[in-house]
PDB file with SEQRES, HELIX, SHEET and CRYST1 records, atoms N, CA, C and O in Angstrom:
SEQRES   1 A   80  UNK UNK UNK UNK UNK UNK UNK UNK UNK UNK UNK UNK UNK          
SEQRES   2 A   80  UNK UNK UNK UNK UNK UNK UNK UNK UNK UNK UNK UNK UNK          
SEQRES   3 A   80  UNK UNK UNK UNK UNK UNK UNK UNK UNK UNK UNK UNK UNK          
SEQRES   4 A   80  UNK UNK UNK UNK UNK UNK UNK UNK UNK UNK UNK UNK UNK          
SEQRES   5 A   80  UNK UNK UNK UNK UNK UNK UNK UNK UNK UNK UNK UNK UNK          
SEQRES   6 A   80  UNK UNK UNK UNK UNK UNK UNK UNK UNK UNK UNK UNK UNK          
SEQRES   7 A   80  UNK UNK                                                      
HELIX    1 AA1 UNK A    7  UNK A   10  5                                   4    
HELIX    2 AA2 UNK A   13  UNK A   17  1                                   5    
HELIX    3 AA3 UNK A   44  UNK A   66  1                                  23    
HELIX    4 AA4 UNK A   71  UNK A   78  1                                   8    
SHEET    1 AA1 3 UNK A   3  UNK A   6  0                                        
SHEET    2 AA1 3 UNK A  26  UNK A  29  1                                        
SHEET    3 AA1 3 UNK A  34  UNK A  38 -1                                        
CRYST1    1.000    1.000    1.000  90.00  90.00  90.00 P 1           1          
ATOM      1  N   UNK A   1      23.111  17.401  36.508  1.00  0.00           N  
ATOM      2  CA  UNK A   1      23.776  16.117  36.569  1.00  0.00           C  
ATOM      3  C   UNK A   1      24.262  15.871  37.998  1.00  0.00           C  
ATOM      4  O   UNK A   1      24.969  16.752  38.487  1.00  0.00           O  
ATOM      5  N   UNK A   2      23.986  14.822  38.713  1.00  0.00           N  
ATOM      6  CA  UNK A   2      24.523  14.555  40.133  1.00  0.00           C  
ATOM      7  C   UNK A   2      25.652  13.543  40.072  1.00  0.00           C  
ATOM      8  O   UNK A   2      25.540  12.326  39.921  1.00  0.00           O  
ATOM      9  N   UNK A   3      26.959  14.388  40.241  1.00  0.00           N  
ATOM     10  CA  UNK A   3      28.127  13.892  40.628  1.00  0.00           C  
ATOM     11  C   UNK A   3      28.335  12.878  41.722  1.00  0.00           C  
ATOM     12  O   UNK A   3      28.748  13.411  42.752  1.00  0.00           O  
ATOM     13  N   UNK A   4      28.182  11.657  41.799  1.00  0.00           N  
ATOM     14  CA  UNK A   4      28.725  10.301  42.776  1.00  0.00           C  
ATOM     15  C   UNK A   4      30.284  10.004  42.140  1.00  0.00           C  
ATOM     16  O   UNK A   4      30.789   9.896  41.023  1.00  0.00           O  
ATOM     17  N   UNK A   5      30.752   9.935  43.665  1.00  0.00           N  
ATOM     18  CA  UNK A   5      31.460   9.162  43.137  1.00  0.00           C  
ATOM     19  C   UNK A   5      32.014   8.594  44.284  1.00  0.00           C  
ATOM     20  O   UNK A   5      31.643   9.158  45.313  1.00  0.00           O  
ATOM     21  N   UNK A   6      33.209   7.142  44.530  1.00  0.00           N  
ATOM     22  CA  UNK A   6      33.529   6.672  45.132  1.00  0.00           C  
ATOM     23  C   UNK A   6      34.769   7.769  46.221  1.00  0.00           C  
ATOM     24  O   UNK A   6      35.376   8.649  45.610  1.00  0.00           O  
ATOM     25  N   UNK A   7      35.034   7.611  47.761  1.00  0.00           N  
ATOM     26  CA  UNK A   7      35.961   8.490  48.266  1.00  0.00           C  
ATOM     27  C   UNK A   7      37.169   7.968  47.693  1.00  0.00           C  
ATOM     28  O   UNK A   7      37.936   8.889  47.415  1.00  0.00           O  
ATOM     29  N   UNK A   8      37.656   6.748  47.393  1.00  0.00           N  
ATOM     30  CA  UNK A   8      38.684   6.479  47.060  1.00  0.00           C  
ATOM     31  C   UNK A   8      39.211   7.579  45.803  1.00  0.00           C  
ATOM     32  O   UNK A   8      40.361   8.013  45.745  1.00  0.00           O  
ATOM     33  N   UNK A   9      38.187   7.899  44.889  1.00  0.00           N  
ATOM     34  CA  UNK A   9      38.932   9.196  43.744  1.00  0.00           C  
ATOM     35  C   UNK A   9      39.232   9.853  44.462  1.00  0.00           C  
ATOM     36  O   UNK A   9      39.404  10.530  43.448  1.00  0.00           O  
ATOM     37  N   UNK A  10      39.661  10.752  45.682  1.00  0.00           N  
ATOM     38  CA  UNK A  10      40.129  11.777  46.228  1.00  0.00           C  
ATOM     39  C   UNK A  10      41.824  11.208  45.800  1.00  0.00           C  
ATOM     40  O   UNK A  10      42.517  12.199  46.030  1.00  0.00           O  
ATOM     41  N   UNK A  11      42.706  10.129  45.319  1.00  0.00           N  
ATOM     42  CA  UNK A  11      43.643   9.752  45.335  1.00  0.00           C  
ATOM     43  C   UNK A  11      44.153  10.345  44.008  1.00  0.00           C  
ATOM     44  O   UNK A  11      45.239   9.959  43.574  1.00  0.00           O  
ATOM     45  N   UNK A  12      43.469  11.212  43.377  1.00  0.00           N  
ATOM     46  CA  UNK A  12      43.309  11.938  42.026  1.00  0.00           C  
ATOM     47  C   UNK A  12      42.452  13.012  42.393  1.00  0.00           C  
ATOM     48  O   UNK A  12      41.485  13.194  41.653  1.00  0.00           O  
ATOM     49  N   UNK A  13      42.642  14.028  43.718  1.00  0.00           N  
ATOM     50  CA  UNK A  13      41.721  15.338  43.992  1.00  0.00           C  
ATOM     51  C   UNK A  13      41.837  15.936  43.262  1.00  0.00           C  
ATOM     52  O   UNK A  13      40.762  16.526  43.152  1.00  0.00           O  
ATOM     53  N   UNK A  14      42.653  16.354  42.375  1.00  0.00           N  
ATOM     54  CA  UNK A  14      42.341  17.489  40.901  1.00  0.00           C  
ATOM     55  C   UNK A  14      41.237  17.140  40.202  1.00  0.00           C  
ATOM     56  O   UNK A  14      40.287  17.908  40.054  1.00  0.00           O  
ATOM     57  N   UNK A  15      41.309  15.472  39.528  1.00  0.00           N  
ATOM     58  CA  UNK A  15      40.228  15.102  38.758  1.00  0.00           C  
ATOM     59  C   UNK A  15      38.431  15.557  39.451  1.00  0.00           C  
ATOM     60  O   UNK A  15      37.367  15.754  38.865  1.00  0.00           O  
ATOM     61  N   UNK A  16      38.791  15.577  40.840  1.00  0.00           N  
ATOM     62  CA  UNK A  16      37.350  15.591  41.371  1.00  0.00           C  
ATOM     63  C   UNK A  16      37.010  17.160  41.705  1.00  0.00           C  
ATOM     64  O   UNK A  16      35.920  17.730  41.692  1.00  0.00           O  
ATOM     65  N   UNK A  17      38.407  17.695  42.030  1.00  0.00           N  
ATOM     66  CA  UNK A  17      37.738  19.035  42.053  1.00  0.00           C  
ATOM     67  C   UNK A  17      37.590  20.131  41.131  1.00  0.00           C  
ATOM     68  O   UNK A  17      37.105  21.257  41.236  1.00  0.00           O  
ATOM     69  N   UNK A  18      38.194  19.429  40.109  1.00  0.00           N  
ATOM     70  CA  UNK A  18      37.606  19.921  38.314  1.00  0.00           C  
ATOM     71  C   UNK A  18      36.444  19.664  37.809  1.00  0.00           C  
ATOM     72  O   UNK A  18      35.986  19.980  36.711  1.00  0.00           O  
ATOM     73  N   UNK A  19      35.738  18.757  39.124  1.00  0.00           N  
ATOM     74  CA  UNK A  19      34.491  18.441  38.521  1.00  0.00           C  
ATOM     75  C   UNK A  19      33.092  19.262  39.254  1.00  0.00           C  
ATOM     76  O   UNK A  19      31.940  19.330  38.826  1.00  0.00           O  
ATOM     77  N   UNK A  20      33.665  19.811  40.453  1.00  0.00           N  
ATOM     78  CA  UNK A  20      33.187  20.623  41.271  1.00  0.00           C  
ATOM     79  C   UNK A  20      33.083  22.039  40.457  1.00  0.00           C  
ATOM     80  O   UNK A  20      34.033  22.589  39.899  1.00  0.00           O  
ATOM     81  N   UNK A  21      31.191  22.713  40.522  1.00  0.00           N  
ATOM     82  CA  UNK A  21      31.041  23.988  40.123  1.00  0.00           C  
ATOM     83  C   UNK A  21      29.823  24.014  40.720  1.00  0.00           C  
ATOM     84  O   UNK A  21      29.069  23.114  41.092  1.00  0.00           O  
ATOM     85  N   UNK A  22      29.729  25.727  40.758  1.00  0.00           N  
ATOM     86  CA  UNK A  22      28.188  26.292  41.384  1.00  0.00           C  
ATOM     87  C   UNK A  22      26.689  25.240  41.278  1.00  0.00           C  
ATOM     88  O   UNK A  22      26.088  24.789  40.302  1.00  0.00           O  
ATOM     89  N   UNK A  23      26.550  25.169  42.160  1.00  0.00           N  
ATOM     90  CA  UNK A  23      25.207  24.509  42.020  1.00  0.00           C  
ATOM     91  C   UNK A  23      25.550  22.555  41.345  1.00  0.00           C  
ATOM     92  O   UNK A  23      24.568  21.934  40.939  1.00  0.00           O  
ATOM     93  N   UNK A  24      26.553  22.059  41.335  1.00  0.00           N  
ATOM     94  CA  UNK A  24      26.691  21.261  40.882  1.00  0.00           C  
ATOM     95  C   UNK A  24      27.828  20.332  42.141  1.00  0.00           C  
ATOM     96  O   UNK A  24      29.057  20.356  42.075  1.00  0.00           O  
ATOM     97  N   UNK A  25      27.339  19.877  42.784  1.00  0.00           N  
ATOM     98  CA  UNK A  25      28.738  19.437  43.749  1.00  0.00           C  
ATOM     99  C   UNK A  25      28.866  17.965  43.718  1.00  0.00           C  
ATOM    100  O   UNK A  25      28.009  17.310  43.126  1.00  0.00           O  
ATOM    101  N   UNK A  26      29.955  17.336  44.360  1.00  0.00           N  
ATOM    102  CA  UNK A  26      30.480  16.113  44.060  1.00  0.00           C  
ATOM    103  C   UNK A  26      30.375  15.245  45.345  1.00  0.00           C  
ATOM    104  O   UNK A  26      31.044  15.438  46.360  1.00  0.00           O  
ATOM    105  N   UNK A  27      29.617  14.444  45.206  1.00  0.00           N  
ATOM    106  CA  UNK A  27      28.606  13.717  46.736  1.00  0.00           C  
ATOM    107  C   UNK A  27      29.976  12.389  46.241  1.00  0.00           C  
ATOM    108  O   UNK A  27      30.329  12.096  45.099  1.00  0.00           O  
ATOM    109  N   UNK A  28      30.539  11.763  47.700  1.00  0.00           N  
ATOM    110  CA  UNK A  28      31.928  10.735  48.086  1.00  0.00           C  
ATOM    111  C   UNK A  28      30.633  10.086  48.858  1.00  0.00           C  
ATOM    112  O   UNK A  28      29.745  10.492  49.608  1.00  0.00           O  
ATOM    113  N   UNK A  29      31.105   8.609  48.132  1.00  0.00           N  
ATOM    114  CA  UNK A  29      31.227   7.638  48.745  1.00  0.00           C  
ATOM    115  C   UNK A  29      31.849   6.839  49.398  1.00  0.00           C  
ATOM    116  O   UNK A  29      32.853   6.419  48.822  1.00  0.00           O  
ATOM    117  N   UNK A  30      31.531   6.162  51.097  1.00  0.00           N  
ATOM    118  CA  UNK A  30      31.922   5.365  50.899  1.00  0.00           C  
ATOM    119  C   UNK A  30      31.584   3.722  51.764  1.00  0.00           C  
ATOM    120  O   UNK A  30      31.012   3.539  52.839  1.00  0.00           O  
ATOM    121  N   UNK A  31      32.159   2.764  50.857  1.00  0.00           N  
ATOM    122  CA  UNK A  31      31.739   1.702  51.039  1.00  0.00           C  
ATOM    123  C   UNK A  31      30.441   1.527  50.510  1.00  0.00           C  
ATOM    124  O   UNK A  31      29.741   0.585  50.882  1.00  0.00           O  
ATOM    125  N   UNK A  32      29.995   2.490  49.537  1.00  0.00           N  
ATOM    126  CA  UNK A  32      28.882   2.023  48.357  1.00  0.00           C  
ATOM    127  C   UNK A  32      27.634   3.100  49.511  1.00  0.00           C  
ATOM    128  O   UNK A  32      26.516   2.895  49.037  1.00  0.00           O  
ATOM    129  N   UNK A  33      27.548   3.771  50.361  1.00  0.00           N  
ATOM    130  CA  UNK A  33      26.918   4.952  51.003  1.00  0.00           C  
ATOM    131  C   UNK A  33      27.364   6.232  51.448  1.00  0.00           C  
ATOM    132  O   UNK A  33      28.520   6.356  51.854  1.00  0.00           O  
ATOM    133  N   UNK A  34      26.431   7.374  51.412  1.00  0.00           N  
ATOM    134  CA  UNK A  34      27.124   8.979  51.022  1.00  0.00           C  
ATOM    135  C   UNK A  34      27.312   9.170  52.359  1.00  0.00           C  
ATOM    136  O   UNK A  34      26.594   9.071  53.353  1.00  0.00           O  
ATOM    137  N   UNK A  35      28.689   9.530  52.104  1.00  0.00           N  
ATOM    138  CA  UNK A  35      29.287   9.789  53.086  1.00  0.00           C  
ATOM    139  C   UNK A  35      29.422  11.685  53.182  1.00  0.00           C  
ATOM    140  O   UNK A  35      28.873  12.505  53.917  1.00  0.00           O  
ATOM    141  N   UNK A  36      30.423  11.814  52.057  1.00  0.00           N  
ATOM    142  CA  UNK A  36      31.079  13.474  52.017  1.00  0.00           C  
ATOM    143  C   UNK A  36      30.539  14.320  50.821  1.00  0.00           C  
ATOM    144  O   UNK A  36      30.419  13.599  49.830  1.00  0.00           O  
ATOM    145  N   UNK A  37      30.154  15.694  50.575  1.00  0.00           N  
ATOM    146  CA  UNK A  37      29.737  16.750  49.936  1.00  0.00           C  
ATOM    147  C   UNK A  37      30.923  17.284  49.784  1.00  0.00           C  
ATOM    148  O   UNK A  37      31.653  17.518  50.747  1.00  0.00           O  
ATOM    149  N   UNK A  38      31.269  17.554  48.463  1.00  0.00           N  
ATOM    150  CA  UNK A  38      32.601  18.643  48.328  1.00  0.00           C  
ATOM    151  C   UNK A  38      31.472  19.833  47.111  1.00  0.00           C  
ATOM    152  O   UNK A  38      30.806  19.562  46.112  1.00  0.00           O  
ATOM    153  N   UNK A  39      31.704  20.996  47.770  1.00  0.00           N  
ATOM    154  CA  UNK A  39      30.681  21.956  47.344  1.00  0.00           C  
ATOM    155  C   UNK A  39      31.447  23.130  46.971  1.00  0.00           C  
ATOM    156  O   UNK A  39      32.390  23.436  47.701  1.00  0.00           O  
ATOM    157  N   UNK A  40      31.138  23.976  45.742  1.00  0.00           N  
ATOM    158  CA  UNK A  40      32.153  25.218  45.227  1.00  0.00           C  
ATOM    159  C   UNK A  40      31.695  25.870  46.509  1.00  0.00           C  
ATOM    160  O   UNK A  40      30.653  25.686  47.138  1.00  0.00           O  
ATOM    161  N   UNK A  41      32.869  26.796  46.789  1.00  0.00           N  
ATOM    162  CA  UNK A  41      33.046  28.220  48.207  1.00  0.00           C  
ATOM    163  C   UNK A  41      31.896  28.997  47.438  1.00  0.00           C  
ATOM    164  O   UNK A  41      32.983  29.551  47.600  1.00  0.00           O  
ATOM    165  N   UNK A  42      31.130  29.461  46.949  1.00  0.00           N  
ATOM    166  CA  UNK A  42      30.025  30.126  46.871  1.00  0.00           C  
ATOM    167  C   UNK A  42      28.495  29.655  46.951  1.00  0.00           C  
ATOM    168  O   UNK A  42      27.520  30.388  46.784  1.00  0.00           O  
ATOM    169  N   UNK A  43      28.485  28.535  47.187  1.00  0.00           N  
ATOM    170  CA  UNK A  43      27.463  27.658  47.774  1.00  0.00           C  
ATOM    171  C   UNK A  43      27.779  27.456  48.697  1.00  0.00           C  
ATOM    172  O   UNK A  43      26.743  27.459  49.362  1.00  0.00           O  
ATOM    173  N   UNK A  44      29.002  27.140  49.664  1.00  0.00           N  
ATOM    174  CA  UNK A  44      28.771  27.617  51.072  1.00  0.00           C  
ATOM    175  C   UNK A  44      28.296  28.408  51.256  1.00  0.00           C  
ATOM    176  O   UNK A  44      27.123  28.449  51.627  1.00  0.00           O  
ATOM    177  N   UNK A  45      29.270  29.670  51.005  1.00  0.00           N  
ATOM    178  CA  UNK A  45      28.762  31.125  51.539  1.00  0.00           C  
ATOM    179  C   UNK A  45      27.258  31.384  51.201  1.00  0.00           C  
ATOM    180  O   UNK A  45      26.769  32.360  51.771  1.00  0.00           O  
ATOM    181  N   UNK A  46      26.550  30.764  50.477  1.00  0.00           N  
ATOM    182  CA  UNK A  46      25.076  30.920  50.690  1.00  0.00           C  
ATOM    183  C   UNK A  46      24.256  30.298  51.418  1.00  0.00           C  
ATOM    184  O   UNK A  46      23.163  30.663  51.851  1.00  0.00           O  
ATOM    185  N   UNK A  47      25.078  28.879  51.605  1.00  0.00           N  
ATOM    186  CA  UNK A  47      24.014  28.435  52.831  1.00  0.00           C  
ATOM    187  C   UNK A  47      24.454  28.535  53.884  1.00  0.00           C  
ATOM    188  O   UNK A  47      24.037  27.886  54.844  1.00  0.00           O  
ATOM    189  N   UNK A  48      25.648  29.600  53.950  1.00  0.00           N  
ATOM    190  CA  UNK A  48      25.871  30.282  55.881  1.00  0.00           C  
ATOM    191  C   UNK A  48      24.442  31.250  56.060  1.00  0.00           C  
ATOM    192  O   UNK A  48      23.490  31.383  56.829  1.00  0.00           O  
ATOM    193  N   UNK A  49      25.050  31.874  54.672  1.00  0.00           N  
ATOM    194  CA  UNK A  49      24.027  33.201  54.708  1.00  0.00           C  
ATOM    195  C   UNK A  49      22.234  33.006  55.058  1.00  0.00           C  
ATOM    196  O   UNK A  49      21.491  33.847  55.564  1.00  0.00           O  
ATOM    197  N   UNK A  50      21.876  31.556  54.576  1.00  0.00           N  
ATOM    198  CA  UNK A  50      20.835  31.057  54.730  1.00  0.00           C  
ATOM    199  C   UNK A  50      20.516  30.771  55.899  1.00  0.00           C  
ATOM    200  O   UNK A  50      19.536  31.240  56.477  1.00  0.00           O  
ATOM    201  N   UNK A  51      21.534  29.749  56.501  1.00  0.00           N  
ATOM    202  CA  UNK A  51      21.539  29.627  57.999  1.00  0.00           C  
ATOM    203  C   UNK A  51      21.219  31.232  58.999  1.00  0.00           C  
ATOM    204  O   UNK A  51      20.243  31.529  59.688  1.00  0.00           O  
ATOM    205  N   UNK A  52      22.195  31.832  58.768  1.00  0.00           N  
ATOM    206  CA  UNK A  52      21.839  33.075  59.541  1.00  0.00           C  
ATOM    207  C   UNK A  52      20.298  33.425  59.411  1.00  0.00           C  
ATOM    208  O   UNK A  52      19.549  33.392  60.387  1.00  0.00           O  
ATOM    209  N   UNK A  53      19.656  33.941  57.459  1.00  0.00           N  
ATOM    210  CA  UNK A  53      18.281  33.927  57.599  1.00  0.00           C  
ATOM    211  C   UNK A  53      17.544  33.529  58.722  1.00  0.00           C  
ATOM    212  O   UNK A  53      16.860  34.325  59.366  1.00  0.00           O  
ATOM    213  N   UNK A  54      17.688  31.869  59.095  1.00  0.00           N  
ATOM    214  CA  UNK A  54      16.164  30.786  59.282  1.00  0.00           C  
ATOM    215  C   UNK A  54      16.909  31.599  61.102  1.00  0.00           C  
ATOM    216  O   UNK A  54      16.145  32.206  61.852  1.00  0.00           O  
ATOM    217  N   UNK A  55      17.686  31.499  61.277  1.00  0.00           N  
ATOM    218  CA  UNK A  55      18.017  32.059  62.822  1.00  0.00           C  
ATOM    219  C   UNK A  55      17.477  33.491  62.808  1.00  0.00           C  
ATOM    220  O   UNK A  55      16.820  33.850  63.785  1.00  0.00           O  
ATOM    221  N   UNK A  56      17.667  34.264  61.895  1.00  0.00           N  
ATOM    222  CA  UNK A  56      16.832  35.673  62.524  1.00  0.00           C  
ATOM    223  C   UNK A  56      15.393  35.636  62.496  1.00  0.00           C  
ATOM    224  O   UNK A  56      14.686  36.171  63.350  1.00  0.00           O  
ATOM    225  N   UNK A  57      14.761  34.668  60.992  1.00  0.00           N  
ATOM    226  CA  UNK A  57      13.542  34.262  60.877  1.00  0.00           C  
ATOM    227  C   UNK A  57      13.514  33.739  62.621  1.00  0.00           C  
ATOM    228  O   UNK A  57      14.118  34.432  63.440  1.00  0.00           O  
ATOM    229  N   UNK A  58      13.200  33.209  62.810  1.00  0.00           N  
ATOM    230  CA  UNK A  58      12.975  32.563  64.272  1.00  0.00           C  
ATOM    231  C   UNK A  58      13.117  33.256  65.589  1.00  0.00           C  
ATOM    232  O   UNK A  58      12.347  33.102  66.537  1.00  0.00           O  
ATOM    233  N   UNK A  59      14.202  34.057  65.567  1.00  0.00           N  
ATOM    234  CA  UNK A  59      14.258  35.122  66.494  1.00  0.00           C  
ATOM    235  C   UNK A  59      12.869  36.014  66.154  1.00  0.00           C  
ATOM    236  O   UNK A  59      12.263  36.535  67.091  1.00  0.00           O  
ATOM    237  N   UNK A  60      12.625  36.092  65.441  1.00  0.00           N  
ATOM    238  CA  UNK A  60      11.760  37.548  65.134  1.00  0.00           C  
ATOM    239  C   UNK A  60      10.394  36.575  65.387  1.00  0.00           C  
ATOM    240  O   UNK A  60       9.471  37.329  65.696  1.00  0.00           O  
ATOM    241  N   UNK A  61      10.047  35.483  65.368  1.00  0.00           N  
ATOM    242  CA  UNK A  61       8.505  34.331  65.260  1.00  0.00           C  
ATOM    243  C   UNK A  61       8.717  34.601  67.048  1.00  0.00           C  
ATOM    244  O   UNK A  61       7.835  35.209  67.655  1.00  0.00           O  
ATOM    245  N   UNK A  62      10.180  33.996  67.905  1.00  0.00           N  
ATOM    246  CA  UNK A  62       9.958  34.373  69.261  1.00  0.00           C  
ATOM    247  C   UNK A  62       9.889  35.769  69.689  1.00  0.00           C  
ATOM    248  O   UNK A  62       8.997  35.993  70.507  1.00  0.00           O  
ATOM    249  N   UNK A  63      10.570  36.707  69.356  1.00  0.00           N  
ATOM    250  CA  UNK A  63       9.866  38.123  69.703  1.00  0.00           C  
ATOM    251  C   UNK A  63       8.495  38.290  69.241  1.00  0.00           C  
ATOM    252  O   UNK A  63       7.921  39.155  69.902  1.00  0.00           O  
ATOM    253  N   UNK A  64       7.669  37.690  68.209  1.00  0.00           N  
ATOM    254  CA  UNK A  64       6.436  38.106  67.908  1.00  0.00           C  
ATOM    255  C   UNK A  64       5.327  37.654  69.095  1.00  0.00           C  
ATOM    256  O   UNK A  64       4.342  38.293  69.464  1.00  0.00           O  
ATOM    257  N   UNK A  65       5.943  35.982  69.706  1.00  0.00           N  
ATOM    258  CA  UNK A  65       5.140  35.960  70.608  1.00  0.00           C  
ATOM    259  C   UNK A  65       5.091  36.220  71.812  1.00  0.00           C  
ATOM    260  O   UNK A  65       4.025  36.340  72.416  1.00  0.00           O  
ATOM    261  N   UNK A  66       6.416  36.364  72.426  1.00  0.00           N  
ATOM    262  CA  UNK A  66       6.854  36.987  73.604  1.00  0.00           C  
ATOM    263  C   UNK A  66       6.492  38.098  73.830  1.00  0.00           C  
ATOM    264  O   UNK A  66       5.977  38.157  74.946  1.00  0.00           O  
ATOM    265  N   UNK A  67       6.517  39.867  72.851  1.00  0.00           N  
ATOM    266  CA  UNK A  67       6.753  40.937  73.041  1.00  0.00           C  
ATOM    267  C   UNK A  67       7.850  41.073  72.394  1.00  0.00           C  
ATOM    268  O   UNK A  67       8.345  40.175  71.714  1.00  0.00           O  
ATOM    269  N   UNK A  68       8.453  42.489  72.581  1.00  0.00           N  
ATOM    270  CA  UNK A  68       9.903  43.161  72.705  1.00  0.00           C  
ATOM    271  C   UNK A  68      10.640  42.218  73.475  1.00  0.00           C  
ATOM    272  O   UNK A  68      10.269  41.426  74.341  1.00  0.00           O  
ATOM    273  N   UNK A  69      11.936  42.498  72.911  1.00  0.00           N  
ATOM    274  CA  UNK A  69      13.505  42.157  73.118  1.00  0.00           C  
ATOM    275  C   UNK A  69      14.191  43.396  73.256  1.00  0.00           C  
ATOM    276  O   UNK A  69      13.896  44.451  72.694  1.00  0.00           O  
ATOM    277  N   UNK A  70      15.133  43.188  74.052  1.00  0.00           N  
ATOM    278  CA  UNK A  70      16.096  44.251  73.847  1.00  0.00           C  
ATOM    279  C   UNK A  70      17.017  44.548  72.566  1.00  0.00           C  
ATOM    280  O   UNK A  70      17.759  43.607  72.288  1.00  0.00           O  
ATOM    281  N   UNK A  71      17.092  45.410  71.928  1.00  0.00           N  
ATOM    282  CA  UNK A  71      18.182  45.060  70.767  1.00  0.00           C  
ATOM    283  C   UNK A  71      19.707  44.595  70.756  1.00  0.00           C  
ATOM    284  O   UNK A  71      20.450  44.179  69.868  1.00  0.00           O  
ATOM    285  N   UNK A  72      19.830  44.795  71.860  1.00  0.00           N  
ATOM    286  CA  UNK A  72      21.438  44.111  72.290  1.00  0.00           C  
ATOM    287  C   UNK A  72      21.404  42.698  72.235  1.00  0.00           C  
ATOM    288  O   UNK A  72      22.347  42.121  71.694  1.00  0.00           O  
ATOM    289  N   UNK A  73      20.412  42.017  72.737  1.00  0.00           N  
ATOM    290  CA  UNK A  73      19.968  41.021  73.351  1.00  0.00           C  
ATOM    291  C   UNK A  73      20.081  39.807  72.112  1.00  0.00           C  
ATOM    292  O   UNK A  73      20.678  38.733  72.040  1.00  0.00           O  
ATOM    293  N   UNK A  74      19.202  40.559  71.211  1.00  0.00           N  
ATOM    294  CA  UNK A  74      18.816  39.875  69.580  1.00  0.00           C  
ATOM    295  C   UNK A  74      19.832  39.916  68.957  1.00  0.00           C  
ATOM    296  O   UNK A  74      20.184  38.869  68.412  1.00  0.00           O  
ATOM    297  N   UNK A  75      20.748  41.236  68.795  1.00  0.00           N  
ATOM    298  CA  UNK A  75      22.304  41.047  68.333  1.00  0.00           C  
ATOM    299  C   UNK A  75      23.030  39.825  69.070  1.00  0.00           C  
ATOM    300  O   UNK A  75      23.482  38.905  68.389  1.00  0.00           O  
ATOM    301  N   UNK A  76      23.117  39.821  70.189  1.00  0.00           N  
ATOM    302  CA  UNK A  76      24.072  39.225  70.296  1.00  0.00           C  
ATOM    303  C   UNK A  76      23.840  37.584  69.900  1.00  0.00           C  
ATOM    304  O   UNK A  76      24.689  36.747  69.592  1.00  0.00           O  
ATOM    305  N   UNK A  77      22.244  37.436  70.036  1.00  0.00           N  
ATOM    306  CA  UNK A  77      22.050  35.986  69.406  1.00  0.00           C  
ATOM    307  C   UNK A  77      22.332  35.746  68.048  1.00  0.00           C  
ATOM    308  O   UNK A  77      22.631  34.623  67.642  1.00  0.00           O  
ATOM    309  N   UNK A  78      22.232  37.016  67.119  1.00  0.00           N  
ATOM    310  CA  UNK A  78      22.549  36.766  65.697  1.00  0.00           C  
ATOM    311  C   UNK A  78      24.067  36.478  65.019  1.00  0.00           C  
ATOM    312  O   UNK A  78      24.390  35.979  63.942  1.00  0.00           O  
ATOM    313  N   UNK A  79      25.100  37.197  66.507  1.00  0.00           N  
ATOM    314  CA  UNK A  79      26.450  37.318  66.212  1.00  0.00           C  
ATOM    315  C   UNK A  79      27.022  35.915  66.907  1.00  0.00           C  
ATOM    316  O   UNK A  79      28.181  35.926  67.321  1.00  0.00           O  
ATOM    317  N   UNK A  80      26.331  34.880  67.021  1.00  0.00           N  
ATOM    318  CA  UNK A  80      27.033  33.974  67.604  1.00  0.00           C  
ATOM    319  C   UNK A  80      27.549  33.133  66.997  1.00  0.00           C  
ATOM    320  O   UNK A  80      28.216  32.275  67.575  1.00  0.00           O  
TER     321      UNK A  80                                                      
END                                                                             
């Protein structure tokens, strides 16, 4: 089910964030276009975790065509 709703309900944030769960988040409108995502904290934390993925994915596509990296080098791009 895809949760819309107007930003003005934030004037009742309990009602909206009772409506917020995994995999199910609550897309704000406003002025009748999507504006804001309010998303449960464990669907963040997966699409950090994802983000990091597509960044090491990619580090590792440019070391494949470059050669070797230093391993310090690749850390420190992953820890940024």
């Amino acid at each position: 089910m895809v949760n819309i709703m107007p930003v003005s309900e934030l004037k009742n944030y309990g009602k909206v964030l009772d409506t917020v769960e995994p995999d199910n988040p609550v897309f704000l409108t406003k002025n009748g276009y999507g504006k804001y995502v309010v998303i449960d904290l464990a669907d963040y934390e997966a699409f950090e975790k994802f983000k990091k993925s597509k960044q090491l994915a990619q580090i590792l596509k440019q070391a494949e065509k470059s050669g070797t990296r230093p391993l310090d080098e690749v850390a420190t791009e992953l820890l940024k």
